[in-house]
N, C-alpha and C positions, 0 to 999 in steps of 0.2 A: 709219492711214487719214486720209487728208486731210480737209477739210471738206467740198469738193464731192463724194466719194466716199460720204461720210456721208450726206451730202442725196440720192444717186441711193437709198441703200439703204434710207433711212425713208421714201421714196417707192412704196417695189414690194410692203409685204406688213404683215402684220397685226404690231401692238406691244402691250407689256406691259412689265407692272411687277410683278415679284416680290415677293412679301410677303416683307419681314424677322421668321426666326423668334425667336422667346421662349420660355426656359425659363420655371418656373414661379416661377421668382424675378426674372422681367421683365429677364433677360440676354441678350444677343444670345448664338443658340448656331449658330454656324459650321458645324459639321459638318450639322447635319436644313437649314442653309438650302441649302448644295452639293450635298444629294443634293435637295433639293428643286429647283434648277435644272439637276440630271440627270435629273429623271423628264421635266422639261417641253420640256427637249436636242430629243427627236424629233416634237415636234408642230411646230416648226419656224416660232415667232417669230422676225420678220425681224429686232427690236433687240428688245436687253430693255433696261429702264429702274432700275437699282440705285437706291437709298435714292430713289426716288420718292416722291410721295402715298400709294397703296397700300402703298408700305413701311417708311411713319411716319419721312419724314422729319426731320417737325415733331420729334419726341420723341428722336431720337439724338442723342448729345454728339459732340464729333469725333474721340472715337478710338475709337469705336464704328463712325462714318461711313467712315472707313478701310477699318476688317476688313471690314464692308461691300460694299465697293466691291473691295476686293481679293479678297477669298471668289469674288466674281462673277464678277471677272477670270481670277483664277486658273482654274475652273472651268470659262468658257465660251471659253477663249483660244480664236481660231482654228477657232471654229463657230460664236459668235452675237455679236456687236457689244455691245457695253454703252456706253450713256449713264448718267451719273452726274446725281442731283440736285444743286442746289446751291442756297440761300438766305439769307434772314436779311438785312442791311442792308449795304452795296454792303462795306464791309471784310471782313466775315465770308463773305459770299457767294464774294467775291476768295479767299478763303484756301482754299473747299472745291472751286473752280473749277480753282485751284491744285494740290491735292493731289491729285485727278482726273485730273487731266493725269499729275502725276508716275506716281501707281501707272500710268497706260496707259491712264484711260478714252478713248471715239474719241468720245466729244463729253460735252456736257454741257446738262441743261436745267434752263432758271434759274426756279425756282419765285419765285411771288410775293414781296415782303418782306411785314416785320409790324406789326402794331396802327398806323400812320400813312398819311392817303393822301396822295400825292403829284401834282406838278403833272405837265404831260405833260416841261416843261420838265429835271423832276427826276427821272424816269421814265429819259429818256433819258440821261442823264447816269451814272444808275445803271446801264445795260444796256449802253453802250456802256464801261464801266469795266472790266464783268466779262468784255465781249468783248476788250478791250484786254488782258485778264489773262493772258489763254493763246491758244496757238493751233489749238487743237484747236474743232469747230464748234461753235456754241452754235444752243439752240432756246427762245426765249423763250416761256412759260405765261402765253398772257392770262387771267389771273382775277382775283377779289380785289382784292387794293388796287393789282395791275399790271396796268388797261387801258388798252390805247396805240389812236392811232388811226391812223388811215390814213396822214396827215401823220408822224409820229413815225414811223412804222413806215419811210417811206420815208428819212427821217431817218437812223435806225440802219442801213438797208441800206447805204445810199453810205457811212455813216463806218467800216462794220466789216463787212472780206468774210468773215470765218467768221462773221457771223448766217447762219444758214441755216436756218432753221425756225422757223414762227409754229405754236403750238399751241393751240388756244381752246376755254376753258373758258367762256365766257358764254353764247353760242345765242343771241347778238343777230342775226337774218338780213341785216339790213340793214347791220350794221358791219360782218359777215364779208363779206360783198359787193361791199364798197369796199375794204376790205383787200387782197382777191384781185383786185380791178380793177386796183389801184393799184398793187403790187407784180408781177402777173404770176408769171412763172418765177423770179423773184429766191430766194424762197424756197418751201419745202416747205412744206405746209400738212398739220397733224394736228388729226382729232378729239378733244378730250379733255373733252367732258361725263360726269359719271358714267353709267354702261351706255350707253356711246359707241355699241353697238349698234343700239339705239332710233332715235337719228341718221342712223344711217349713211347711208343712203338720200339725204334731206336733204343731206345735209355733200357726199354725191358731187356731188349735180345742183349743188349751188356751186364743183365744183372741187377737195374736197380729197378722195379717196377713198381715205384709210388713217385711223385712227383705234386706240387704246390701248384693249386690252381688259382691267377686272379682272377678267372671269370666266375668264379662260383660265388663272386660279390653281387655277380648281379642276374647270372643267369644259371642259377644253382640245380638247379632240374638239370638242365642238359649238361652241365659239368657232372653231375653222377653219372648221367647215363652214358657219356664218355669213356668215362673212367670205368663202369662197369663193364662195358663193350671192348673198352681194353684189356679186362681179365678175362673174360672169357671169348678172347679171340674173333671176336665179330668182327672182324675186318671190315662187313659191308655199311656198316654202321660208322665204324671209327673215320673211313676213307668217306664216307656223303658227309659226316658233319665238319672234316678236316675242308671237303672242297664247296662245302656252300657255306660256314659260317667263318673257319679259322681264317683261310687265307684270304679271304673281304677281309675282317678284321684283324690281322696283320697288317695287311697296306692301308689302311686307316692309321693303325696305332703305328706305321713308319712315317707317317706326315711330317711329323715335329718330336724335336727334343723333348725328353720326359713324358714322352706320351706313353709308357707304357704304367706309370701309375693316372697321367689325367683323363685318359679313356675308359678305365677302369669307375674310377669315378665318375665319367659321362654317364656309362654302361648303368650303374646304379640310380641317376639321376631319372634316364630314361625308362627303367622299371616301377620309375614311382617309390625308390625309399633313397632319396639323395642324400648322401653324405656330405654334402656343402663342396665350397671351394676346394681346389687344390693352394698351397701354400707355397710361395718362391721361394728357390728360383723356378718352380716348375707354371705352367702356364695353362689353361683352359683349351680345349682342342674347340675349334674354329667350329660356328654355326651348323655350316655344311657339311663340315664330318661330322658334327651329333646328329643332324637328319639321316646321314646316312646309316650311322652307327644303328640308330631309333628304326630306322627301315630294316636292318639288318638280323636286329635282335625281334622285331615283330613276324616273323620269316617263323620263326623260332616256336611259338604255339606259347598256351601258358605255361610259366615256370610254378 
């Protein structure tokens, strides 16, 4: 898949990021994660997003990151597209950008680097490094210590034709606004707040109207039909599920640190196809917010 074919297809329909599963000894286990991205096969995510955020990236070593990415591959060849994470400081980032490529992924999105913030200067140099690395399409994650501006952004477009996707995690309205002024059709534009859902609405009337669902780990039924009620303008639909299930489940997933990947994984435990542990530093959400979660998502009918 080329780059501009990648950019038509994360443009037309709803995305996701598979949770990476864990045994009970905090090992990546292959087999429950391939049937986990067979159960999720026919709800019919446009891209799935291997060793994303949701699938603790942070925490995989790289040959961990591999079986990962190739598990994914292998599994979804030739029915769902797989973008591969890739991070860490412009060498290492290079080298998972790399290995993505090699196993087959059809793009790659470059999560933030870490613990240093950088100039827009140094920003770009990093982002065009890793676009220079492979040829396969790149989608850069404004959050964290990687927000670029307008300038920069248009920067990186002219020096690297597989950038092809801006994805933003800040909900600055006013910098998503010049981004997408500035850049136009250049690149694709994604949602990526956590419960991208909340957003959606919002995020469309600026222009980007696709956006990464976590909940469609575990309550994939109603993330389509989310998602579909957001295309075709059902407000009445979008506005009863944003006030009976999102915002419960927002102040749940605001309880604790890192909850927006360990609830995700409650979320799945609670449907009956549990991905195991979450892996620290991130922590288990407390008893009584999975009973509630478990209440919350039975509200819900079957997925």
């Amino acid at each position: 898949m080329s780059p501009q074919e990648l950019k038509t297809v994360l443009g037309s329909g709803l995305l996701s990021f598979p949770l990476t599963d864990f045994d009970a000894d905090l090992k990546f286990a292959p087999k429950p994660f391939a049937d986990r991205l067979e159960w999720l096969q026919p709800y019919g995510a446009t891209v799935l997003f291997a060793a994303g955020g949701t699938g603790e990236f942070f925490s995989l070593e790289p040959g961990e990151y591999s079986e990962v990415v190739k598990v994914s591959l292998d599994t979804c060849r030739g029915r769902t597209p797989i973008v591969a994470g890739a991070g860490g400081g412009t060498t290492l980032a290079i080298k998972y950008a790399q290995e993505a490529e090699r196993l087959g992924a059809q793009g790659i999105l470059l999560l933030p680097h870490y613990l240093t913030e950088g100039s827009q200067e140094g920003l770009i140099e990093h982002v065009s490094a890793v676009c220079r690395s492979v040829r396969i399409g790149v989608i850069v994650y404004n959050r964290g210590a990687c927000k670029l501006s307008p300038a920069s952004l248009q920067v990186l477009a002219d020096r690297n034709p597989n950038l092809i996707g801006f994805k933003d995690g800040v909900g600055d309205i006013e910098k998503f606004v010049a981004v997408r002024q500035t850049l136009g059709d250049r690149l694709t534009y994604l949602g990526g707040l956590p419960t991208a859902e909340v957003f959606a609405g919002a995020y469309n009337a600026m222009g980007c109207p696709v956006y990464s669902s976590a909940v469609f780990n575990f309550i994939p039924k109603t993330a389509m039909d989310f998602y579909q009620a957001q295309v075709d303008g059902d407000t009445a639909t979008t506005n009863r599920l944003i006030r009976d299930f999102f915002l419960p489940y927002i102040a749940l997933r605001n309880q604790g640190e890192g909850y927006a990947v360990s609830i995700v994984k409650a979320g799945a435990t609670a449907v009956g196809h549990t991905a195991g542990p979450v892996r620290p530093p991130l922590s288990e959400i407390k008893p009584a917010e999975f009973e509630a979660l478990s209440s919350l998502i039975s509200q819900l009918g079957p997925q």
